[in-house]
mmCIF file of the N, C-alpha and C atoms, coordinates in Angstrom:
data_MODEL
# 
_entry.id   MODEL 
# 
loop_
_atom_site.group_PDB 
_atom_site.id 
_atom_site.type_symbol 
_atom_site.label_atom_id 
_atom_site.label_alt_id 
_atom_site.label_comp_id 
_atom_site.label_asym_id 
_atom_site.label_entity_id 
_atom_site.label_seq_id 
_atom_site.pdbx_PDB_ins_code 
_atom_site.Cartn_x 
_atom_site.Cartn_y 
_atom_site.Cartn_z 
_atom_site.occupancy 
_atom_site.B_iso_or_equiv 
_atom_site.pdbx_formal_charge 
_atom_site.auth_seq_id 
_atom_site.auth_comp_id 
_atom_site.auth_asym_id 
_atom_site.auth_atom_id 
_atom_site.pdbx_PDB_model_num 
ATOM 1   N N  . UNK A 1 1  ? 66.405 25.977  -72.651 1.00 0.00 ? 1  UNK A N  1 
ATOM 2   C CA . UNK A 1 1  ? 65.685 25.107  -73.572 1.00 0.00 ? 1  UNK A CA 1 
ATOM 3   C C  . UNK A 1 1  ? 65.356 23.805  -72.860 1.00 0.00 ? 1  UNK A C  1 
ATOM 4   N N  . UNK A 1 2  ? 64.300 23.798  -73.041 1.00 0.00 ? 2  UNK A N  1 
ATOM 5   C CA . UNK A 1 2  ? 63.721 22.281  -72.250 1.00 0.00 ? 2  UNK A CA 1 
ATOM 6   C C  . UNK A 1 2  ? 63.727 20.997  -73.269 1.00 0.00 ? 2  UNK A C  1 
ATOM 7   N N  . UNK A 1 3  ? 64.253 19.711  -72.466 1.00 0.00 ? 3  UNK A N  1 
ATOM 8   C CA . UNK A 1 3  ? 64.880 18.527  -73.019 1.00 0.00 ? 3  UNK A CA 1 
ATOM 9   C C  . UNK A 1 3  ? 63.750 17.292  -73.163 1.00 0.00 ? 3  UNK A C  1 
ATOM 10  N N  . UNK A 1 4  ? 61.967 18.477  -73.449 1.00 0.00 ? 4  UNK A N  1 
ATOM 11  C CA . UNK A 1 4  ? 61.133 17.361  -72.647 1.00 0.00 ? 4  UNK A CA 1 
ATOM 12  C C  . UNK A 1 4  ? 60.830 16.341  -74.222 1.00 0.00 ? 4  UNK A C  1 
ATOM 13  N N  . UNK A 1 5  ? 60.402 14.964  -73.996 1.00 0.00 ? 5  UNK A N  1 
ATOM 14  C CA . UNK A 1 5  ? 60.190 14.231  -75.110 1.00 0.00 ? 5  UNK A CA 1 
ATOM 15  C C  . UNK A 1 5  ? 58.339 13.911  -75.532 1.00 0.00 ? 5  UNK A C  1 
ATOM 16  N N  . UNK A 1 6  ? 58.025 14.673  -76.250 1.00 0.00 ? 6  UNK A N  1 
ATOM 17  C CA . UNK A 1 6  ? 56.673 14.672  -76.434 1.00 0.00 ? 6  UNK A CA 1 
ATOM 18  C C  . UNK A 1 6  ? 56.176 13.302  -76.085 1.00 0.00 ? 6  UNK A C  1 
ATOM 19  N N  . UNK A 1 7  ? 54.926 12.858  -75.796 1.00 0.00 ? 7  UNK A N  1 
ATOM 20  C CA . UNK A 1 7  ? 54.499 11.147  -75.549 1.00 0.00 ? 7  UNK A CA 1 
ATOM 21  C C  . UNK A 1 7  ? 54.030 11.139  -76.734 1.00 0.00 ? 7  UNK A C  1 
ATOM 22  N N  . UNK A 1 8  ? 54.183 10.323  -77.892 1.00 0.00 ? 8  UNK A N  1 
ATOM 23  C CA . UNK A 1 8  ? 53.514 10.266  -79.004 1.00 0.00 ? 8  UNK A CA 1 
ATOM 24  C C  . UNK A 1 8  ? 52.065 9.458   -78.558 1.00 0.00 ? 8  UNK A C  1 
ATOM 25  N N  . UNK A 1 9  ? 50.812 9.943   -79.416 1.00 0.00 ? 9  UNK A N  1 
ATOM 26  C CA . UNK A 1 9  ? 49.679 9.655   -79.198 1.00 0.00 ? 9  UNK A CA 1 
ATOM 27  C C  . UNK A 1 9  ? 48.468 9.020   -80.051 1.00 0.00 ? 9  UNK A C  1 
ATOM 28  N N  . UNK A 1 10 ? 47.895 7.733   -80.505 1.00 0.00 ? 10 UNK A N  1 
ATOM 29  C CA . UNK A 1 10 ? 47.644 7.460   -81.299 1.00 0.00 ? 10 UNK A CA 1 
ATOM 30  C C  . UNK A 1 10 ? 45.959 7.144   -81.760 1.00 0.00 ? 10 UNK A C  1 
ATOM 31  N N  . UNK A 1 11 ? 45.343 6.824   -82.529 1.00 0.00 ? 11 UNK A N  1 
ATOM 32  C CA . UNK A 1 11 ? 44.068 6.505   -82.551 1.00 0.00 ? 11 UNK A CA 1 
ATOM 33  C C  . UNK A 1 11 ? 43.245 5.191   -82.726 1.00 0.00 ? 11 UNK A C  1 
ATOM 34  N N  . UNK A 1 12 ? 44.348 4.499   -82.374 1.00 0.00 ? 12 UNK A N  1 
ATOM 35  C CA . UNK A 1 12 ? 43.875 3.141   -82.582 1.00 0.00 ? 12 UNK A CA 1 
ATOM 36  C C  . UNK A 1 12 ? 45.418 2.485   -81.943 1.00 0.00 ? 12 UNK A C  1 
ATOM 37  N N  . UNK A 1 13 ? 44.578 1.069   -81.209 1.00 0.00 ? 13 UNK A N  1 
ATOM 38  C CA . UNK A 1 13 ? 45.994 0.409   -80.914 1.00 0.00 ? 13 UNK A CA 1 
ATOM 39  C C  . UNK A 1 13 ? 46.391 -0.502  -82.053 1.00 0.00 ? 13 UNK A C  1 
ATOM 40  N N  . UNK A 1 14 ? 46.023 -0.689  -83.258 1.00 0.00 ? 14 UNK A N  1 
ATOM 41  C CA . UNK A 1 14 ? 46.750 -0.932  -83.970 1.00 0.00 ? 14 UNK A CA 1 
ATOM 42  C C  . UNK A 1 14 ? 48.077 0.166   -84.631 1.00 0.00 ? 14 UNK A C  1 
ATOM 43  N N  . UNK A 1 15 ? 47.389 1.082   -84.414 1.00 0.00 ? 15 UNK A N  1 
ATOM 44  C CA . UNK A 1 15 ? 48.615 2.343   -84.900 1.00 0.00 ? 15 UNK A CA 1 
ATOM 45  C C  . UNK A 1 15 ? 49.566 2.167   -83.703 1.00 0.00 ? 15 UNK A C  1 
ATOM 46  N N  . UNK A 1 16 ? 49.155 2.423   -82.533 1.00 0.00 ? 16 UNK A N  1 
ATOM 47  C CA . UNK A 1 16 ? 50.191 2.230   -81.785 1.00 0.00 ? 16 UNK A CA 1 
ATOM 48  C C  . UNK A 1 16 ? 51.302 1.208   -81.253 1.00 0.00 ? 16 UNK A C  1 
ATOM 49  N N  . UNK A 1 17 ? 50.636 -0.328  -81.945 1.00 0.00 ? 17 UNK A N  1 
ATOM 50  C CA . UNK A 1 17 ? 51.724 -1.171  -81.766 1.00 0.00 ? 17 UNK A CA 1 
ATOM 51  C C  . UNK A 1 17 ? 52.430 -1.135  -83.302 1.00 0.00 ? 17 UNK A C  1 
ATOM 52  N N  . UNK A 1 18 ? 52.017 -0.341  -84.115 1.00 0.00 ? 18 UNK A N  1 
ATOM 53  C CA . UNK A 1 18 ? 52.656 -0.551  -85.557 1.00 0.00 ? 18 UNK A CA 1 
ATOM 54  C C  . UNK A 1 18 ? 54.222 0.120   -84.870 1.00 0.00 ? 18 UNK A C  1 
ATOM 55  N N  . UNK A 1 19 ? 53.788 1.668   -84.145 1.00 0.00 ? 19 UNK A N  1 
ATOM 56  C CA . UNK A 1 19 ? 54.761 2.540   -84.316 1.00 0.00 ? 19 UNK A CA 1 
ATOM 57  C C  . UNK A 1 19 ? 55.760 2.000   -82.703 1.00 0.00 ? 19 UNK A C  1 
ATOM 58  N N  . UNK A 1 20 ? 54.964 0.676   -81.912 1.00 0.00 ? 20 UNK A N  1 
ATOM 59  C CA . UNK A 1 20 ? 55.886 0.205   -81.440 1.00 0.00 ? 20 UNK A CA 1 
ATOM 60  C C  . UNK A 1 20 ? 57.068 -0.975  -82.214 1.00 0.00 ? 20 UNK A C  1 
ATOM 61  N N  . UNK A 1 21 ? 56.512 -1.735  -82.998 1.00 0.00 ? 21 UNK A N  1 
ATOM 62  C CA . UNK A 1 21 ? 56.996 -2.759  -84.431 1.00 0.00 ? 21 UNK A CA 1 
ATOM 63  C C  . UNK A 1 21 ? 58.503 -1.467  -84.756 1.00 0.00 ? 21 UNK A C  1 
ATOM 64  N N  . UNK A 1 22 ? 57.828 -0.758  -84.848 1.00 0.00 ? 22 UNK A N  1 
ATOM 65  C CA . UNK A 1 22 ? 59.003 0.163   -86.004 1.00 0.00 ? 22 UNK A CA 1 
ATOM 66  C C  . UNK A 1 22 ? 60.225 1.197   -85.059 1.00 0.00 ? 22 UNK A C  1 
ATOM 67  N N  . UNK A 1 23 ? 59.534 1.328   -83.786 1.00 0.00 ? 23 UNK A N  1 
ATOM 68  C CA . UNK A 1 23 ? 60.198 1.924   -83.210 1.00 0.00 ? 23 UNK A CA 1 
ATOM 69  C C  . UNK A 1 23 ? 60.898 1.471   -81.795 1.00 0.00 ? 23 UNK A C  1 
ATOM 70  N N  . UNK A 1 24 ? 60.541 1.106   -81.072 1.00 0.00 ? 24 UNK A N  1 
ATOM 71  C CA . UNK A 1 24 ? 60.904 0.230   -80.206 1.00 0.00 ? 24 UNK A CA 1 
ATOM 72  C C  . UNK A 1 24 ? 61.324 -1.077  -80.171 1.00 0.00 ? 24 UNK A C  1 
ATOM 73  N N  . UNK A 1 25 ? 60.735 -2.066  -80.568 1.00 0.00 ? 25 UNK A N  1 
ATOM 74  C CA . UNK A 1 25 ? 60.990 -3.177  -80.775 1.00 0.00 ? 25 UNK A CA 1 
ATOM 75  C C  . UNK A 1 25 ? 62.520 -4.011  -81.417 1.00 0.00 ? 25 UNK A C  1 
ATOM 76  N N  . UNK A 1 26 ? 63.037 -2.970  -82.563 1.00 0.00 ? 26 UNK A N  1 
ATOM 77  C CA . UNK A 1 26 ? 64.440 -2.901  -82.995 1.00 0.00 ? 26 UNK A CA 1 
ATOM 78  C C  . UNK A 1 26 ? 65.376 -2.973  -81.995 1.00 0.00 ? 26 UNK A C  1 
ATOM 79  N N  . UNK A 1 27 ? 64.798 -1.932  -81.342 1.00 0.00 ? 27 UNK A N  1 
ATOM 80  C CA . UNK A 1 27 ? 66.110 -1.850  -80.194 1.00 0.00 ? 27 UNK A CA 1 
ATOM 81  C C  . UNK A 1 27 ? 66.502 -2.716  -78.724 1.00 0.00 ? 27 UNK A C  1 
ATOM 82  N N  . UNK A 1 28 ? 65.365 -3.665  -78.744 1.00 0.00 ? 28 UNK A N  1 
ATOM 83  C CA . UNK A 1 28 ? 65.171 -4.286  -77.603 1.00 0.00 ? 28 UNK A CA 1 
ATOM 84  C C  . UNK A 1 28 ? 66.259 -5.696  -77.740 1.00 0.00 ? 28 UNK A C  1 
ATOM 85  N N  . UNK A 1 29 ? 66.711 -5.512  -76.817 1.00 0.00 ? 29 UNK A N  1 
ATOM 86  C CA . UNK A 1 29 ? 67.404 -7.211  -76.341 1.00 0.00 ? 29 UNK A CA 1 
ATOM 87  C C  . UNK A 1 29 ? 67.411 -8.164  -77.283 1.00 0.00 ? 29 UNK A C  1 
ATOM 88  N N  . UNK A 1 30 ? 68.182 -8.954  -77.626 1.00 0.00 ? 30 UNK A N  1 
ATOM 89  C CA . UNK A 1 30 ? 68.371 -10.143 -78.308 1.00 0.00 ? 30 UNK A CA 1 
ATOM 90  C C  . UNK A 1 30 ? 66.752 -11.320 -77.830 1.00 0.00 ? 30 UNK A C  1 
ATOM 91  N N  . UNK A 1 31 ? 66.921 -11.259 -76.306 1.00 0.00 ? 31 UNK A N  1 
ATOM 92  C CA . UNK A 1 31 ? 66.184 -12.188 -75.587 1.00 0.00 ? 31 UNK A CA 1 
ATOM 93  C C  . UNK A 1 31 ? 64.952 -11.696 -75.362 1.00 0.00 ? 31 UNK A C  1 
ATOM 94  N N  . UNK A 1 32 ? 64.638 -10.470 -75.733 1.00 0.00 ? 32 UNK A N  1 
ATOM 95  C CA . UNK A 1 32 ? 63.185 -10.232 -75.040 1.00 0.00 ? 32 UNK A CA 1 
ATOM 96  C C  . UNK A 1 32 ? 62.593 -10.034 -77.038 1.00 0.00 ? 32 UNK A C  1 
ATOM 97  N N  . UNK A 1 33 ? 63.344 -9.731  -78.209 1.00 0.00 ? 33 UNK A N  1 
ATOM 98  C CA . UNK A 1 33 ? 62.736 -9.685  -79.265 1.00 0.00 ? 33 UNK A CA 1 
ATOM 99  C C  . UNK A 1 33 ? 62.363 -11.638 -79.299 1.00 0.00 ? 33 UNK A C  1 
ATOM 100 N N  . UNK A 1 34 ? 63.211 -12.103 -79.318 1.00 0.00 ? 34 UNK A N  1 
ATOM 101 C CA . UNK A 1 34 ? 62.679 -13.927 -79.280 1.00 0.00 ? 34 UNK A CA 1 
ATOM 102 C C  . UNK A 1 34 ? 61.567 -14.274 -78.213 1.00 0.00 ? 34 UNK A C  1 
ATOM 103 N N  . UNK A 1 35 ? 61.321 -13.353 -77.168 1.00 0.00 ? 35 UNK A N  1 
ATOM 104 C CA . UNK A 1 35 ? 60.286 -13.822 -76.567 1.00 0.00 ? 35 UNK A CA 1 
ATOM 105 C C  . UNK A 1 35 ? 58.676 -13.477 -77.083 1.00 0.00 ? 35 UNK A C  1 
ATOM 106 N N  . UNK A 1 36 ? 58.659 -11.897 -78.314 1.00 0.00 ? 36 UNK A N  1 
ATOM 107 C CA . UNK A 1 36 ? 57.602 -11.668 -78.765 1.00 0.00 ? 36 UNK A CA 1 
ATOM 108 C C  . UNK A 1 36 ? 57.347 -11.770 -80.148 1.00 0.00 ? 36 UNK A C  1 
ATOM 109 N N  . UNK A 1 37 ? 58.237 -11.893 -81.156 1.00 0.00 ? 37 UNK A N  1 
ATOM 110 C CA . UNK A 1 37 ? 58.615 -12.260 -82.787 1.00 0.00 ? 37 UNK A CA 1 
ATOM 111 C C  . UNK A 1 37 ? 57.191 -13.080 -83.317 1.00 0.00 ? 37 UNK A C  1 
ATOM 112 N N  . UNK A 1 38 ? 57.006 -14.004 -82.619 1.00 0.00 ? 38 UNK A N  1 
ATOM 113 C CA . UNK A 1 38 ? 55.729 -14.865 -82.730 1.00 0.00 ? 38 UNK A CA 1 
ATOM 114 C C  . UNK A 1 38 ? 54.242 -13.801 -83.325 1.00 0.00 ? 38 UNK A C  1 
ATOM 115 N N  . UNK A 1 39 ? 54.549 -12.934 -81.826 1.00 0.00 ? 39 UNK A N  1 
ATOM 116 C CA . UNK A 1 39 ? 52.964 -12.190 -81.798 1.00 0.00 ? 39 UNK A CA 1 
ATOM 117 C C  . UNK A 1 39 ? 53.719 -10.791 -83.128 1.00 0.00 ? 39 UNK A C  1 
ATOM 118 N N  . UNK A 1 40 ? 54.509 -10.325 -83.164 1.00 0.00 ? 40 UNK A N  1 
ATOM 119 C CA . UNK A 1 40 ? 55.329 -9.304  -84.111 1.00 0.00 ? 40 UNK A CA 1 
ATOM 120 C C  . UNK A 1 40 ? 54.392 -9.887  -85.283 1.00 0.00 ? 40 UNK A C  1 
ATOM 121 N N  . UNK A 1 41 ? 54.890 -11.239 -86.063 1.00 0.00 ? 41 UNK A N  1 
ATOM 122 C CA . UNK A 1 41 ? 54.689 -11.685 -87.495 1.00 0.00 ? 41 UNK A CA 1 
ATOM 123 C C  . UNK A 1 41 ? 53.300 -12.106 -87.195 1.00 0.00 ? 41 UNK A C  1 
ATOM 124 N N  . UNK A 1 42 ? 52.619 -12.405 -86.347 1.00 0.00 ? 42 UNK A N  1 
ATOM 125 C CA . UNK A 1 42 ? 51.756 -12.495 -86.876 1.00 0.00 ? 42 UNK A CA 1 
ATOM 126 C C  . UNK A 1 42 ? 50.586 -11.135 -87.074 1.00 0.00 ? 42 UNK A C  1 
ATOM 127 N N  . UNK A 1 43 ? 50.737 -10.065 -86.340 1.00 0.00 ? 43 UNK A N  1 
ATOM 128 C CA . UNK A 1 43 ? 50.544 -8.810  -86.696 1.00 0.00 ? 43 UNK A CA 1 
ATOM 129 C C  . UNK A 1 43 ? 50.452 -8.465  -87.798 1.00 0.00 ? 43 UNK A C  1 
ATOM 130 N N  . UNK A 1 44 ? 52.194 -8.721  -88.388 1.00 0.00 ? 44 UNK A N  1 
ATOM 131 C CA . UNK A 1 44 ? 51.918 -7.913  -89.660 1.00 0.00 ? 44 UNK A CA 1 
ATOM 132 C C  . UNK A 1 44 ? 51.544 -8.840  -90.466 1.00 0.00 ? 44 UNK A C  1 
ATOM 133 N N  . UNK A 1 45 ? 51.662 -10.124 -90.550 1.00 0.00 ? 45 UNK A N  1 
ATOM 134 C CA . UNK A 1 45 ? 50.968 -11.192 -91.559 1.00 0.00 ? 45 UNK A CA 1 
ATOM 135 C C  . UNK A 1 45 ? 48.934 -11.534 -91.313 1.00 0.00 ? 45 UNK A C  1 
ATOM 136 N N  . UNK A 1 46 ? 48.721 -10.374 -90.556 1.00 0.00 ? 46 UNK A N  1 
ATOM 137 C CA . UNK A 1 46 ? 47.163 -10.261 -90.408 1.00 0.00 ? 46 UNK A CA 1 
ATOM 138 C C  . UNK A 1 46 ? 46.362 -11.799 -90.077 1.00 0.00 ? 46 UNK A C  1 
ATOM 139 N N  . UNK A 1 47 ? 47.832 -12.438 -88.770 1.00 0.00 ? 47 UNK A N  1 
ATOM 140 C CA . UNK A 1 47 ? 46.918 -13.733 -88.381 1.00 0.00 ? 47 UNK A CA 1 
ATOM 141 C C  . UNK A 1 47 ? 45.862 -13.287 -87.568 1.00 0.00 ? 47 UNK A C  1 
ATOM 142 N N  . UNK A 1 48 ? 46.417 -12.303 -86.664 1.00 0.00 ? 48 UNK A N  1 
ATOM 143 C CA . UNK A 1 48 ? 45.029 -12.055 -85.415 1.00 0.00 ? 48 UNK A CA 1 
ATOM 144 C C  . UNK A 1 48 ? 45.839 -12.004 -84.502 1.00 0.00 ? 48 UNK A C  1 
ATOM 145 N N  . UNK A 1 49 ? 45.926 -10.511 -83.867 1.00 0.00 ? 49 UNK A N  1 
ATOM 146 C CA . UNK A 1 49 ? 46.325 -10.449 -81.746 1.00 0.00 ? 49 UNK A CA 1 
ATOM 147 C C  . UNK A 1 49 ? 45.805 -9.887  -81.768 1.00 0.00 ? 49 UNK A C  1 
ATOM 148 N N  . UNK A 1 50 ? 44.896 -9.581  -80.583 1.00 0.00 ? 50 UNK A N  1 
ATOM 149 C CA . UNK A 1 50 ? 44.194 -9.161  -79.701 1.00 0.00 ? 50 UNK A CA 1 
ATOM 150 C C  . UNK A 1 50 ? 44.461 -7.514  -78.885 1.00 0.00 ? 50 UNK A C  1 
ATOM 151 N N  . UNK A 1 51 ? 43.486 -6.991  -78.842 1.00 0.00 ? 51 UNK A N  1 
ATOM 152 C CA . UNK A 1 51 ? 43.583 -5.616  -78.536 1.00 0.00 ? 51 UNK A CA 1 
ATOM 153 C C  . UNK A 1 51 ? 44.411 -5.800  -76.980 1.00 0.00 ? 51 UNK A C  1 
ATOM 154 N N  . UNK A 1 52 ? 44.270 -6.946  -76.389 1.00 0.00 ? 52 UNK A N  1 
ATOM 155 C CA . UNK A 1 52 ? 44.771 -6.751  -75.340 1.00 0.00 ? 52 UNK A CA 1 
ATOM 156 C C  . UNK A 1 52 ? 46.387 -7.270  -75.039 1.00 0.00 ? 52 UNK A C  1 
ATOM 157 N N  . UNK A 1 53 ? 46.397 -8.152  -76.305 1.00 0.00 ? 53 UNK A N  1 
ATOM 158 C CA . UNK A 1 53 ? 47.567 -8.640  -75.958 1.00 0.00 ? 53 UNK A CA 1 
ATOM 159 C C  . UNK A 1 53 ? 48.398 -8.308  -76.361 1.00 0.00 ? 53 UNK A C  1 
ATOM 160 N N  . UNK A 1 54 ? 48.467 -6.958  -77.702 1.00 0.00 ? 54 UNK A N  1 
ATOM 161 C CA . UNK A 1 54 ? 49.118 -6.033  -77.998 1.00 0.00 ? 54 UNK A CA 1 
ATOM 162 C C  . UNK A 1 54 ? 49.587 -4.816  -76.620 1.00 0.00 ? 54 UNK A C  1 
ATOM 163 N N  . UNK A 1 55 ? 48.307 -4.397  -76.134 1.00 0.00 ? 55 UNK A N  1 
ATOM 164 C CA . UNK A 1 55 ? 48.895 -3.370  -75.385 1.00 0.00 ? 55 UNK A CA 1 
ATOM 165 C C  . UNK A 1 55 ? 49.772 -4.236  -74.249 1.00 0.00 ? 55 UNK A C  1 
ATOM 166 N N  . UNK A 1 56 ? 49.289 -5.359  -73.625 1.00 0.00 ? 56 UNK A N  1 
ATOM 167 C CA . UNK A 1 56 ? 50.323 -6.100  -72.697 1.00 0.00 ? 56 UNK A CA 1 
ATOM 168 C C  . UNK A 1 56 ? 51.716 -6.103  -73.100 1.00 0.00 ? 56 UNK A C  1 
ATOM 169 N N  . UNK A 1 57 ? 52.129 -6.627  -74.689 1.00 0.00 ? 57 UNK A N  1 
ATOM 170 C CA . UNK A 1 57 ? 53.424 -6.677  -75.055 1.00 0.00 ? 57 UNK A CA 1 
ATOM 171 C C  . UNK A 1 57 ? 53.924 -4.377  -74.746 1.00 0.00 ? 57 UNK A C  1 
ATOM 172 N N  . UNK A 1 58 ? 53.000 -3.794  -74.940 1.00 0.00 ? 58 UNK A N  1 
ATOM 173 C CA . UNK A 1 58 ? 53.546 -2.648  -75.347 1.00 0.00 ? 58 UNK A CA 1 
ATOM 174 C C  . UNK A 1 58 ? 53.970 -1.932  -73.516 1.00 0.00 ? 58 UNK A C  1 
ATOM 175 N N  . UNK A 1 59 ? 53.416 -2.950  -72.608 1.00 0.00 ? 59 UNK A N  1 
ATOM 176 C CA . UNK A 1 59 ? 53.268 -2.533  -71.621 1.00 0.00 ? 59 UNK A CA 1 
ATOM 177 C C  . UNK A 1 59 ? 54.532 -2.761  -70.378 1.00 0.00 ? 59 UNK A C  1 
ATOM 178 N N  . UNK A 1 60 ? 54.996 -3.844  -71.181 1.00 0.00 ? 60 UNK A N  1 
ATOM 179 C CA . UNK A 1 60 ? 56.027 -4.749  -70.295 1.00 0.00 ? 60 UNK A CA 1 
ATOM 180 C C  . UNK A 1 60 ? 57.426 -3.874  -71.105 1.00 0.00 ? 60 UNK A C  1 
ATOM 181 N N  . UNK A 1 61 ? 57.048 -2.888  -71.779 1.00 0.00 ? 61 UNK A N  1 
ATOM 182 C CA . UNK A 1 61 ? 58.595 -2.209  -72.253 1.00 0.00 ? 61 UNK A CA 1 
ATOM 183 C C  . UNK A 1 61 ? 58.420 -0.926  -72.027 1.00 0.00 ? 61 UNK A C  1 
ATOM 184 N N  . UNK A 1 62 ? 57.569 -0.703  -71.542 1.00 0.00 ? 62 UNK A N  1 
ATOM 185 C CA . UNK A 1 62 ? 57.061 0.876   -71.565 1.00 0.00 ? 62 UNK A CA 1 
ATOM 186 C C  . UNK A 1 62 ? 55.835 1.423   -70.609 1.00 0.00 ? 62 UNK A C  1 
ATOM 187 N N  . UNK A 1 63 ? 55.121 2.353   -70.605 1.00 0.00 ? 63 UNK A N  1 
ATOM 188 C CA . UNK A 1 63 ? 54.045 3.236   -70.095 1.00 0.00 ? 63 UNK A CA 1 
ATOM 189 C C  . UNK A 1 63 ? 52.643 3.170   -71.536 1.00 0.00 ? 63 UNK A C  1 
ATOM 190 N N  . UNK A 1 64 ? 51.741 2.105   -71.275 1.00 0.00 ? 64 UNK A N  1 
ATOM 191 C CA . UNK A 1 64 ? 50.967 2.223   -72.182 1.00 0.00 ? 64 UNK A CA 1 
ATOM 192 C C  . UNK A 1 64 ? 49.263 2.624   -71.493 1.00 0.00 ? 64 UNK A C  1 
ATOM 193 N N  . UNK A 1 65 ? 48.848 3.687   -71.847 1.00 0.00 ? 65 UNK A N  1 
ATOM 194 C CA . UNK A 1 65 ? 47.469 3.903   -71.181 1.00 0.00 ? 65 UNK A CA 1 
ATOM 195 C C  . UNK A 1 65 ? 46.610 4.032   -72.178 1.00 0.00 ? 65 UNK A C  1 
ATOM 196 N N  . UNK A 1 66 ? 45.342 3.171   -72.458 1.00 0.00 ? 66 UNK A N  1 
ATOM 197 C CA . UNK A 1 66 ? 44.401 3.384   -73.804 1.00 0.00 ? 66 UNK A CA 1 
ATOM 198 C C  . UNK A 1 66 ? 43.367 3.800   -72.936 1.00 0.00 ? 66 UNK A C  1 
ATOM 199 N N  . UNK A 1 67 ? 42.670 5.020   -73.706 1.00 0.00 ? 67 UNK A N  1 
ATOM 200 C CA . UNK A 1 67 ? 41.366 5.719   -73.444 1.00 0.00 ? 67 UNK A CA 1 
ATOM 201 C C  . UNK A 1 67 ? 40.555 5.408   -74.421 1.00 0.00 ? 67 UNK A C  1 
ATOM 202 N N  . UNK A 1 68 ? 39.648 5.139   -73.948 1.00 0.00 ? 68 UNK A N  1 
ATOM 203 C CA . UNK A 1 68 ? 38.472 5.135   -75.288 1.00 0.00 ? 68 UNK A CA 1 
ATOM 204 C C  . UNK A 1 68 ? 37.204 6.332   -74.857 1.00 0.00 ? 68 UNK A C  1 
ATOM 205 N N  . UNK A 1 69 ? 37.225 6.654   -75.870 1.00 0.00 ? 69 UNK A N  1 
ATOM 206 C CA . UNK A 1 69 ? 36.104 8.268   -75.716 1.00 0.00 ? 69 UNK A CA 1 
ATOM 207 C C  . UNK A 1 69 ? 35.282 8.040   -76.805 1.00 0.00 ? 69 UNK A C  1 
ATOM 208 N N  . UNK A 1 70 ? 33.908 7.855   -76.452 1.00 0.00 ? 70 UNK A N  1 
ATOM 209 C CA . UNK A 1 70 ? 32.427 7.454   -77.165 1.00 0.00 ? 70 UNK A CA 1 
ATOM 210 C C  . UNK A 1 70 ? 31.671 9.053   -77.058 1.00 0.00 ? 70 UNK A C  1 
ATOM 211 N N  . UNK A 1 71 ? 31.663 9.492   -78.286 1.00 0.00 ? 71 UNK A N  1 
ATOM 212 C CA . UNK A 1 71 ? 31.018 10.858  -78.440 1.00 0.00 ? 71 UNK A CA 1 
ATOM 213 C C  . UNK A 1 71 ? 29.039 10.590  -78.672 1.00 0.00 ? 71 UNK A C  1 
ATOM 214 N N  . UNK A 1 72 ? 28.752 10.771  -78.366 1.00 0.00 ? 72 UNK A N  1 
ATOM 215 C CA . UNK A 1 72 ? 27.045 10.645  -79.083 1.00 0.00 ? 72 UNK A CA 1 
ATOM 216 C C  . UNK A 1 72 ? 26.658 12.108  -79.016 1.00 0.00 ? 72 UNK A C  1 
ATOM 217 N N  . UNK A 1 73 ? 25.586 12.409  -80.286 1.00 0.00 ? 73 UNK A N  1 
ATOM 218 C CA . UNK A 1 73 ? 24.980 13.623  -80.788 1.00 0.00 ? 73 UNK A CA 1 
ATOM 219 C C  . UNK A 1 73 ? 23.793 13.232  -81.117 1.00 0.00 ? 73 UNK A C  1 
ATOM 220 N N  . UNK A 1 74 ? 22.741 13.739  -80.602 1.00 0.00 ? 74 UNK A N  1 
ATOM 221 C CA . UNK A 1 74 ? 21.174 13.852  -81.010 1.00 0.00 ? 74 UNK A CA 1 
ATOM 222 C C  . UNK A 1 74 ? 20.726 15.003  -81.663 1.00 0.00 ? 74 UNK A C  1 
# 
C-alpha cells in the first residue's frame, strides 16, 4: 500500500489560501503565525491582499505553483 499524499488542487487562489487559513496556518510556529495574522484578518475581513501576496505567504511554508489556463472557442 502506497503512503503517497494527494497535492490538493484548487481553482482560484482565493480557495487556496482559504484552505491554507484552515489548514496549515494553525499549525505553524508561535513566531511565524505573528509574522502573517495581519495579512490572515484582513483576508477574511475582505480588506484586500493581493493575488500575489497571498501565494508569497503560501510559498514561504510550502510548494505553491499557480497555472492559469485561458480556454477560447469560436
Amino acid at each position: 500500500m502506497s503512503n503517497l499524499t494527494a497535492t490538493p488542487t484548487f481553482t482560484s487562489t482565493n480557495e487556496a489560501f482559504t484552505y491554507f487559513i484552515e489548514n496549515i496556518y494553525p499549525n505553524l510556529p508561535s513566531e511565524e503565525i505573528r509574522k502573517i495574522k495581519h495579512f490572515i484578518y484582513d483576508f477574511r475581513k475582505k480588506r484586500g491582499i493581493s493575488e500575489n501576496k497571498m501565494v508569497s505567504i503560501m510559498e514561504n511554508y510550502g510548494k505553491a505553483e499557480v497555472k492559469k489556463i485561458i480556454e477560447i472557442s469560436f
